[in-house]
C-alpha positions as a Markdown table, in Angstrom:
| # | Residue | x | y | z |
|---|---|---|---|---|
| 1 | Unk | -6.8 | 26.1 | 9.4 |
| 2 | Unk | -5.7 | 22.9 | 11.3 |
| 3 | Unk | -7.6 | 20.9 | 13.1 |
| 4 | Unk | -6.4 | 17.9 | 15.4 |
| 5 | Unk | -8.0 | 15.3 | 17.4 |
| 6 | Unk | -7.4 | 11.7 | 18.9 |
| 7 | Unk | -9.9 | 9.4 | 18.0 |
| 8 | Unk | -11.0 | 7.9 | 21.3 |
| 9 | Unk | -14.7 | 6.8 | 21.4 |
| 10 | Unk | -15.6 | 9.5 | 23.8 |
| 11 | Unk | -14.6 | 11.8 | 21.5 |
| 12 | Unk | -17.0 | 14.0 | 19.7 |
| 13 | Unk | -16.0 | 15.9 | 16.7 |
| 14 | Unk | -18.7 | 18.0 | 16.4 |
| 15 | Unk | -18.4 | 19.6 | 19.9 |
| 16 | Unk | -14.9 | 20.1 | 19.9 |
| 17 | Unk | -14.5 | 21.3 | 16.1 |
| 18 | Unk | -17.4 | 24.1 | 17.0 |
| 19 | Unk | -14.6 | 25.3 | 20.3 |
| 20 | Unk | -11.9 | 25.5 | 17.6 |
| 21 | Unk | -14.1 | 27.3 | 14.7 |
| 22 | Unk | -15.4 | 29.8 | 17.5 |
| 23 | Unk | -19.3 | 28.3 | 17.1 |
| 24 | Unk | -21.7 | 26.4 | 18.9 |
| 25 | Unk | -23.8 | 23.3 | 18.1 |
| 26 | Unk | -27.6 | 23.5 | 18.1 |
| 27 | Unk | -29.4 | 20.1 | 18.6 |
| 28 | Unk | -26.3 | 18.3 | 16.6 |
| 29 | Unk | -26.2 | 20.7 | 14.3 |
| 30 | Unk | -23.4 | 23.1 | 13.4 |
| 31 | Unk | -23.1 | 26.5 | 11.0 |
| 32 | Unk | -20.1 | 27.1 | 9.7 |
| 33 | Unk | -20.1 | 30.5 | 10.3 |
| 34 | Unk | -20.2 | 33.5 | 7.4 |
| 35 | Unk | -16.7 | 34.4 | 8.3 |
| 36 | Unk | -15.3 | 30.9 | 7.8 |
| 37 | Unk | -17.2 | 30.4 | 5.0 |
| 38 | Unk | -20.7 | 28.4 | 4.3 |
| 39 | Unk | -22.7 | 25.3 | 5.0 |
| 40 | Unk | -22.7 | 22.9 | 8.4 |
| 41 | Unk | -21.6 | 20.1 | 9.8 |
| 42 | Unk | -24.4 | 17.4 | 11.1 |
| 43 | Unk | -24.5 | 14.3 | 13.4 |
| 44 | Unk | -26.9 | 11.9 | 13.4 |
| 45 | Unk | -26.9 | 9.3 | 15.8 |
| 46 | Unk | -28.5 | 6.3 | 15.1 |
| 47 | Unk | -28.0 | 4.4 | 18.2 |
| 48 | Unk | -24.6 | 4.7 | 21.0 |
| 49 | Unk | -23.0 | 2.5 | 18.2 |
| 50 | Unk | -23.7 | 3.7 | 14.8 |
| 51 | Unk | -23.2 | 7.2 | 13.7 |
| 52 | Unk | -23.0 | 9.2 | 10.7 |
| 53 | Unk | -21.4 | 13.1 | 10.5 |
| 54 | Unk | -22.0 | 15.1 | 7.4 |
| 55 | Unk | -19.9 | 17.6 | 6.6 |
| 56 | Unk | -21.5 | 19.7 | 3.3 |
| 57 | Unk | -19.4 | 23.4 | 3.0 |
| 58 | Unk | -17.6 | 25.6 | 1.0 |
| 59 | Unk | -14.3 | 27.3 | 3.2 |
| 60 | Unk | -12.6 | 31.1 | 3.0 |
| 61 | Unk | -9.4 | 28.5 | 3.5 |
| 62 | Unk | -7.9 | 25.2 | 3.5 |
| 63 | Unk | -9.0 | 23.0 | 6.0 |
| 64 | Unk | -6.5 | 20.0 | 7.5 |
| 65 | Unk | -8.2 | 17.4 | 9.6 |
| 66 | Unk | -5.5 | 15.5 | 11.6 |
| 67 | Unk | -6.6 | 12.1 | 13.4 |
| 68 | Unk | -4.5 | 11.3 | 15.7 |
| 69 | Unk | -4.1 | 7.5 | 17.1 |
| 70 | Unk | -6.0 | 6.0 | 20.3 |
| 71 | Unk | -3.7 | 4.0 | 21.1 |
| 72 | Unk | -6.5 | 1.8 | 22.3 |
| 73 | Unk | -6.7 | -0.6 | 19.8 |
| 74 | Unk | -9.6 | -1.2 | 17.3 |
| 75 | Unk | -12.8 | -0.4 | 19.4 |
| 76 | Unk | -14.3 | 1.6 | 16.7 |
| 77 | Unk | -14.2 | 1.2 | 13.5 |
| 78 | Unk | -14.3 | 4.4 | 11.3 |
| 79 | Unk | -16.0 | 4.5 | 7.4 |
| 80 | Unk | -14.7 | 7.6 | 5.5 |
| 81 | Unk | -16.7 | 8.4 | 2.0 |
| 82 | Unk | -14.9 | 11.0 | 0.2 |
| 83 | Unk | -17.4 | 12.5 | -2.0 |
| 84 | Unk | -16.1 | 15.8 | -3.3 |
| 85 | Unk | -16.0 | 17.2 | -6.7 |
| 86 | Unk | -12.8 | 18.3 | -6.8 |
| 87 | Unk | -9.4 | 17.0 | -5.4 |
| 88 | Unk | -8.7 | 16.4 | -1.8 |
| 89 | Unk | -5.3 | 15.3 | -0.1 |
| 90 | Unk | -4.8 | 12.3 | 2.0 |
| 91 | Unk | -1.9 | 11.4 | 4.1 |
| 92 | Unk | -0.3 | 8.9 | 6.7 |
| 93 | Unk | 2.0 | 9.8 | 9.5 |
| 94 | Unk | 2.7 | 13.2 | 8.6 |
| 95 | Unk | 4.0 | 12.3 | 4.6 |
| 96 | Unk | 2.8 | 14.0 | 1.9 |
| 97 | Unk | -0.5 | 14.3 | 0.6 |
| 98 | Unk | -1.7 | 12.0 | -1.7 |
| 99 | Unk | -4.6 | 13.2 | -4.3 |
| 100 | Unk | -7.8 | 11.7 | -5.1 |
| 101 | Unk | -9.4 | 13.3 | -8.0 |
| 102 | Unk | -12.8 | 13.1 | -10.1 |
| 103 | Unk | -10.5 | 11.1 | -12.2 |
| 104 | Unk | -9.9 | 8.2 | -9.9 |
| 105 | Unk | -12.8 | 7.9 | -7.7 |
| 106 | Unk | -10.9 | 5.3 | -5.1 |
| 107 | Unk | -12.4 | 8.0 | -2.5 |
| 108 | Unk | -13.9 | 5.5 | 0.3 |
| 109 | Unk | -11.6 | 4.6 | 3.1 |
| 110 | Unk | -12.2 | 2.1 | 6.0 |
| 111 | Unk | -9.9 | 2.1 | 8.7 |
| 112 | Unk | -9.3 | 1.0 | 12.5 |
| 113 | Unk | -9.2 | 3.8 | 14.7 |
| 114 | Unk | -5.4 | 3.4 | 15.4 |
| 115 | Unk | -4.4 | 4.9 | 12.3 |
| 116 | Unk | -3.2 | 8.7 | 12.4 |
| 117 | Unk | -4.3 | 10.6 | 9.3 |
| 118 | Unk | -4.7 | 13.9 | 7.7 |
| 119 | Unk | -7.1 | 15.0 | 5.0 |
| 120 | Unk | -7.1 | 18.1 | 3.4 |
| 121 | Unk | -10.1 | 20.4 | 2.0 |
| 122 | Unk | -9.5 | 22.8 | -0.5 |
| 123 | Unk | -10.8 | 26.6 | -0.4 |
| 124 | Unk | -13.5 | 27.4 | -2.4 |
| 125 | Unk | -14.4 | 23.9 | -3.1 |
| 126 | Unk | -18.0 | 22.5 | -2.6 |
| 127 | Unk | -17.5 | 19.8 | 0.0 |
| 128 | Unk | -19.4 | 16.6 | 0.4 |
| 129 | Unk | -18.5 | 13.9 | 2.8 |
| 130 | Unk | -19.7 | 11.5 | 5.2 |
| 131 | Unk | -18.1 | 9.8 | 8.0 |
| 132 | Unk | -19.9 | 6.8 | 9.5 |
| 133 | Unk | -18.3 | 5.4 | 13.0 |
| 134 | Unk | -19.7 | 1.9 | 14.2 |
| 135 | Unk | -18.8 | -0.4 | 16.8 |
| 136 | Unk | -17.1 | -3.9 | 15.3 |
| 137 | Unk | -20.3 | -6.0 | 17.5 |
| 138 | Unk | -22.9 | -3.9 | 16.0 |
| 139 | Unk | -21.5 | -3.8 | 12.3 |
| 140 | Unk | -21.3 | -7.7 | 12.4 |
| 141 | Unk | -24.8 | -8.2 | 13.6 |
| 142 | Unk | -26.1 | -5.5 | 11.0 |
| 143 | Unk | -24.4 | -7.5 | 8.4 |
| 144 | Unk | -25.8 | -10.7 | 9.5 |
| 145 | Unk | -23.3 | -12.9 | 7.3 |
| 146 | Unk | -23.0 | -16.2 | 8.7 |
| 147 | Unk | -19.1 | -16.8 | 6.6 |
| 148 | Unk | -17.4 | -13.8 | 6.4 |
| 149 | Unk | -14.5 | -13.4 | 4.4 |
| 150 | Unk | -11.0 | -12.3 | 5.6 |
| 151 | Unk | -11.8 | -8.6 | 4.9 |
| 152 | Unk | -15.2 | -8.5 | 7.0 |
| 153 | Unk | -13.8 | -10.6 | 9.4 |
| 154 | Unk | -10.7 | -8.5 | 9.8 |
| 155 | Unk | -13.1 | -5.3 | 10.3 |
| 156 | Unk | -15.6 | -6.7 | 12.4 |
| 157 | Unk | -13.0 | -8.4 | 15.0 |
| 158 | Unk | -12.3 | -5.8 | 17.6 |
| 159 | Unk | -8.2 | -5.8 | 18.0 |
| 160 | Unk | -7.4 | -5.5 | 14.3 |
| 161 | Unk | -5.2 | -2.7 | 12.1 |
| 162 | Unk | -6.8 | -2.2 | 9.4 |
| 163 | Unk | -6.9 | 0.2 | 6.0 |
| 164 | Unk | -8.9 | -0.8 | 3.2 |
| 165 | Unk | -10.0 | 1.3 | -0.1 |
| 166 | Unk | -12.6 | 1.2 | -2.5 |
| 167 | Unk | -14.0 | 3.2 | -5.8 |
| 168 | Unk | -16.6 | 5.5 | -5.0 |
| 169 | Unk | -19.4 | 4.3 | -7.3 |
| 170 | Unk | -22.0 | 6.8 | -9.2 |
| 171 | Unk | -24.9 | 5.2 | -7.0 |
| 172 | Unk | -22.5 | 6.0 | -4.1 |
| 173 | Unk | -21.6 | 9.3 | -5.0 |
| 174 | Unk | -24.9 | 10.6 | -5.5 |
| 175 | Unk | -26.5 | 8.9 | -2.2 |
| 176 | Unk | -24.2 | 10.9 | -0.5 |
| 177 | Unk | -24.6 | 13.9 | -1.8 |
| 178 | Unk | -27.9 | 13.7 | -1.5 |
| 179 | Unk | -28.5 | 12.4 | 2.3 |
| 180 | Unk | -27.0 | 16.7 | 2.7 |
| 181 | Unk | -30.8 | 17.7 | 1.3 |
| 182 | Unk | -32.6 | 15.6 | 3.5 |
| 183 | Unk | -35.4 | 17.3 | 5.4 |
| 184 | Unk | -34.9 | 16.5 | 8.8 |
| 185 | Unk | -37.3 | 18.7 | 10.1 |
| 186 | Unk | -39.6 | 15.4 | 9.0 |
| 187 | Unk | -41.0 | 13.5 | 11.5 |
| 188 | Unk | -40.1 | 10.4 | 10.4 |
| 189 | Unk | -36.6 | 11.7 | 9.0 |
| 190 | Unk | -34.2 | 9.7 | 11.7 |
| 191 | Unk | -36.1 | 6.8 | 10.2 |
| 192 | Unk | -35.4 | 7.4 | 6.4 |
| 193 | Unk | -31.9 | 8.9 | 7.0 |
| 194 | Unk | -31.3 | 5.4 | 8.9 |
| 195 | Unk | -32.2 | 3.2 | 6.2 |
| 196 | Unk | -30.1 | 5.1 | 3.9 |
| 197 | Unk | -26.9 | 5.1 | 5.5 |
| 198 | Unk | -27.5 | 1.5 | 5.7 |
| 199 | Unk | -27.7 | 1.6 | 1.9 |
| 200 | Unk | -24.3 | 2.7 | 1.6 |
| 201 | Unk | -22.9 | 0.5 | 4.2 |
| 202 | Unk | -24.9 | -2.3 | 1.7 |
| 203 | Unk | -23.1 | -0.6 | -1.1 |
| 204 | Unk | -19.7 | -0.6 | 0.4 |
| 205 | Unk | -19.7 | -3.9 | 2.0 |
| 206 | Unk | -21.3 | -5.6 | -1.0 |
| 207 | Unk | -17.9 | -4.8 | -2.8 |
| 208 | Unk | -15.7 | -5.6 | 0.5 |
| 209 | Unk | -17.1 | -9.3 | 0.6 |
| 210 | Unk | -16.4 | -10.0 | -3.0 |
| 211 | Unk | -12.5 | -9.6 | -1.8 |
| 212 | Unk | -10.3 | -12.4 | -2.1 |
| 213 | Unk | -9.9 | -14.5 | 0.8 |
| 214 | Unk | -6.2 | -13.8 | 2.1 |
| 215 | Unk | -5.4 | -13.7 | 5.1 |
| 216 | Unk | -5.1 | -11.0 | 6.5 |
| 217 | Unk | -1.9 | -8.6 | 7.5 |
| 218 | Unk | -1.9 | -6.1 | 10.5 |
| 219 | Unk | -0.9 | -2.7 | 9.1 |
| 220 | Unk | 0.5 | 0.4 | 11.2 |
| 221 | Unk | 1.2 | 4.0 | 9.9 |
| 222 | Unk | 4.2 | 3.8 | 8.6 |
| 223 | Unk | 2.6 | 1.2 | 6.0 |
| 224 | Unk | -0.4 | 3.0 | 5.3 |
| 225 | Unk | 1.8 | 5.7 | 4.5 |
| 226 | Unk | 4.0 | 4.0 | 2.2 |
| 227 | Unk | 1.2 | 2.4 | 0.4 |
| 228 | Unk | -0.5 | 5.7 | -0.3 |
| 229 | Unk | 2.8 | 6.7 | -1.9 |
| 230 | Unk | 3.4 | 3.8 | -3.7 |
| 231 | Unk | -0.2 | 4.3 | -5.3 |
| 232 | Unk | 1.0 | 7.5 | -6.1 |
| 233 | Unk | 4.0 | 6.3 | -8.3 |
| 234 | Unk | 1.6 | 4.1 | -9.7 |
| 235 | Unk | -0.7 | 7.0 | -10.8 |
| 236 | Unk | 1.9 | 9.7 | -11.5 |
| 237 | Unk | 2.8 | 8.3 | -15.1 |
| 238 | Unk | 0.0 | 5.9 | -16.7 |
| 239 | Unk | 2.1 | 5.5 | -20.0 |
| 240 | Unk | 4.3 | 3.2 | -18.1 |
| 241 | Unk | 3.9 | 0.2 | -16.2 |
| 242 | Unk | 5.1 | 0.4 | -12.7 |
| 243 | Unk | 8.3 | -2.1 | -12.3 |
| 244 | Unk | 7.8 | -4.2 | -8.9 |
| 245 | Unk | 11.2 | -4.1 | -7.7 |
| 246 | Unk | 11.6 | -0.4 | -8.3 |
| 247 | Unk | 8.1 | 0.2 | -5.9 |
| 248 | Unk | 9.7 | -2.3 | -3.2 |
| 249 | Unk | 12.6 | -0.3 | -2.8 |
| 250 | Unk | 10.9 | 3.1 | -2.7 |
| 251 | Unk | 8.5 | 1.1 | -0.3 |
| 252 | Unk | 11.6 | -0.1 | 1.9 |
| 253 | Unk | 9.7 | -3.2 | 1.8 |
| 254 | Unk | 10.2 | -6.9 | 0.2 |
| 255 | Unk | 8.3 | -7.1 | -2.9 |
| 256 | Unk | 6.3 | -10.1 | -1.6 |
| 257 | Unk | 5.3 | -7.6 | 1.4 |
| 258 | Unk | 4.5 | -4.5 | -0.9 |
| 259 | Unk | 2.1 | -7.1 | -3.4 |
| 260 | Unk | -0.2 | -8.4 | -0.4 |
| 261 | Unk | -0.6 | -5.1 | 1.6 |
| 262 | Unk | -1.3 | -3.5 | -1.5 |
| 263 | Unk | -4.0 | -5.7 | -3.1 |
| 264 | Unk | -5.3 | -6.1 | 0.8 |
| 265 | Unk | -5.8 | -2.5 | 1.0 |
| 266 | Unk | -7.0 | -1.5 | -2.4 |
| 267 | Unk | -8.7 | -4.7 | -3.7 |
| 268 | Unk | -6.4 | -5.7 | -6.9 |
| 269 | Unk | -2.9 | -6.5 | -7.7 |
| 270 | Unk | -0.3 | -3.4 | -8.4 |
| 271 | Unk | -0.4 | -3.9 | -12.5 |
| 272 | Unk | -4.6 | -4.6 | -12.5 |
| 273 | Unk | -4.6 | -1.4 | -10.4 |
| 274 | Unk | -2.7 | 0.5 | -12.9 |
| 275 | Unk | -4.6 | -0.9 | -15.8 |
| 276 | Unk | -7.5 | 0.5 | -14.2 |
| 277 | Unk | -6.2 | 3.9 | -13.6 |
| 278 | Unk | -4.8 | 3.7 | -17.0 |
| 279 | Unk | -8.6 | 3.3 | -18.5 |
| 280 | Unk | -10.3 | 5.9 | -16.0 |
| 281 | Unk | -7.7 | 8.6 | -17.1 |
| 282 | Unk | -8.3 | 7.7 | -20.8 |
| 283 | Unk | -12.1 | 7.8 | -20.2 |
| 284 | Unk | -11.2 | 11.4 | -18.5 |
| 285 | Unk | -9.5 | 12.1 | -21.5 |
| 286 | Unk | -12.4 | 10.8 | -24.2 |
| 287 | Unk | -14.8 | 12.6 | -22.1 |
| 288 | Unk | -13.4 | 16.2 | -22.5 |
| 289 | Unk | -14.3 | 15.8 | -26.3 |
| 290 | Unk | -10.5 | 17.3 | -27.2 |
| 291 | Unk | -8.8 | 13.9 | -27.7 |
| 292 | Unk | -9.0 | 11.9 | -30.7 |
| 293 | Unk | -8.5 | 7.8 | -29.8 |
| 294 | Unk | -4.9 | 7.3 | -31.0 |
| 295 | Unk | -3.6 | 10.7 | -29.5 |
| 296 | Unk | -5.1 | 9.4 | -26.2 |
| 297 | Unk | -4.2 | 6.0 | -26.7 |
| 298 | Unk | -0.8 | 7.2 | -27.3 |
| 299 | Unk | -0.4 | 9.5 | -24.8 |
| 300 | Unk | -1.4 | 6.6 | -22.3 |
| 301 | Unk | 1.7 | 5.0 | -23.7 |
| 302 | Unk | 0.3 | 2.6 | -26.3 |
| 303 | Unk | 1.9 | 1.5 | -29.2 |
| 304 | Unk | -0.8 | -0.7 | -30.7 |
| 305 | Unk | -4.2 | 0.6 | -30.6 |
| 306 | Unk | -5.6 | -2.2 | -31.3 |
| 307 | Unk | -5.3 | -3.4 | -27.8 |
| 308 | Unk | -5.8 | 0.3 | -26.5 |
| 309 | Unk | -9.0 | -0.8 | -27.8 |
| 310 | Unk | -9.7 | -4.6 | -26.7 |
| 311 | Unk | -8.5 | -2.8 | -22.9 |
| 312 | Unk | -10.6 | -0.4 | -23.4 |
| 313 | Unk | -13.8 | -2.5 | -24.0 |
| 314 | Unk | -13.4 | -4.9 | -21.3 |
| 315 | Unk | -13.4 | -2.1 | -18.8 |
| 316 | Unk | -16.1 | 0.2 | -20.1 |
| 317 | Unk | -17.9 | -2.7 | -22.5 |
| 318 | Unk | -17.5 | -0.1 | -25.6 |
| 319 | Unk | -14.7 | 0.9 | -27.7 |
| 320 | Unk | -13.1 | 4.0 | -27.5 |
| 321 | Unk | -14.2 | 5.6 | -30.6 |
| 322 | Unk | -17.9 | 4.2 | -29.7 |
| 323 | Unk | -17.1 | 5.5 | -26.2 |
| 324 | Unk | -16.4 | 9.0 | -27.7 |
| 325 | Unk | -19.3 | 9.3 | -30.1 |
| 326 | Unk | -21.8 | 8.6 | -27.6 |
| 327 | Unk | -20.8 | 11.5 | -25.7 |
């Protein structure tokens, strides 16, 4: 099942995905229906510039939601939070799908409007996931900062091209999931369900400011897709480093290029990024319980423990075997 759509501020996904599905919407509310599979899709609107739709299902069959550009320029500035608890596909301009899994939870996405992008939804996976739409006027007012840095500034400017990522936190995570068992037959629900999206844009833009202050580099598809598949490289063998030059020239871009788009839209350099991929994947590991420390040390391509270990503690503030035994 394909669904595709040009984000134009008009546009309203709710209406147009209940045509495709063969449904109807009932005071912003939609049923996915029995046939499809089970759960709904709900809008909130919070004012004509802030907005929040819920999506909380489990499909009969894949899902592909394709975004299609404007080609109107940032006038809207879209807030994606990936919260699902098993893997889900992302791409840029048609390329193949990246994966973000449980293991790395890098599953928020901020992005101008101009950016065409598809994400895929697994069958017979519980789905949780938010997408928050805001005007660039209203977000900057709502954040009330009087210095931004580059990265708010970028997003709040109207006329920017823009991707940015960030982890998913645990706090994040679970307000997500659970704004999907809010009872908005409340009275005062609009109220509460208000204040808590604004916790997560507190959550996500607390992180955001922290960014360094670089300037900022306009980004189109064709980038966005590259750096997804460069991140992909970096992730597809965590017991070796990634080697600059070799990324550049799978990038087809300069290797001065490739560094500052990629720490721009993920947060860190190439190598820190690794590292921290590198430690998720051997808390993954630790975690499963089948894994002794040197076995997933070495399997994470470590020759010396020892600094498996000091790596180790810095990220997580125990050691592995610690780490393990507390499990």
């Amino acid at each position: 099942m394909i669904f595709s759509f040009t984000a134009t501020p008009e546009f309203d996904f709710l209406t147009y995905f209940a045509r495709y599905i063969g449904t109807t919407v009932d005071n912003d509310l939609l049923i996915i229906p029995k046939h499809l599979g089970q759960g709904y899709i709900r809008k909130l609107s919070f004012s004509t510039e802030f907005k929040i739709t819920m999506h909380h299902y489990v499909l009969n069959e894949d899902l592909i939601i394709r975004r299609n550009t404007s080609g109107l320029g940032n006038d809207l500035i879209t807030i994606f939070f990936y919260s699902n608890e098993q893997e889900l596909g992302i791409a840029y301009n048609n390329d193949a799908q990246v994966q973000f899994t449980e293991r790395d939870e890098s599953a928020i996405q901020v992005t101008s409007n101009d950016l065409s992008s598809s994400i895929r939804f697994p069958k017979g996976h519980t789905i949780h996931y938010a997408v928050i739409a805001i005007m660039p006027s209203y977000l900057k007012s709502l954040l009330a900062i009087k210095n931004l840095n580059t990265t708010l500034e970028t997003i709040t400017t109207p006329g920017n091209n823009f991707l940015f990522f960030e982890n998913m936190t645990a706090e994040t995570k679970l307000l997500v999931k659970n704004l999907s068992a809010v009872d908005l037959t409340d009275k005062l629900s609009l109220f509460y369900m208000h204040i808590k999206v604004q916790e997560l844009l507190y959550l996500l833009f607390q992180k955001l400011s922290m960014r360094d202050n670089a300037p900022h580099q306009n980004i189109n598809n064709v980038d966005a897709a590259r750096l997804l598949h460069i991140r992909n490289e970096i992730i597809s063998d965590l017991s070796t480093p990634p080697v600059l030059p070799e990324l550049a020239q799978i990038a087809a871009m300069s290797e001065t290029k490739l560094k500052q788009l990629f720490k721009q839209a993920f947060g860190d350099t190439i190598y820190n990024y690794f590292q921290r991929a590198r430690m998720e994947e051997a808390a993954f590991l630790l975690k499963q319980g089948k894994h002794s420390v040197a076995e997933v040390g070495y399997e994470l391509g470590f020759s010396n423990l020892s600094h498996f270990s000091r790596l180790f503690e810095k990220h997580y503030g125990l050691t592995p075997k610690r780490f393990s035994s507390q499990l």
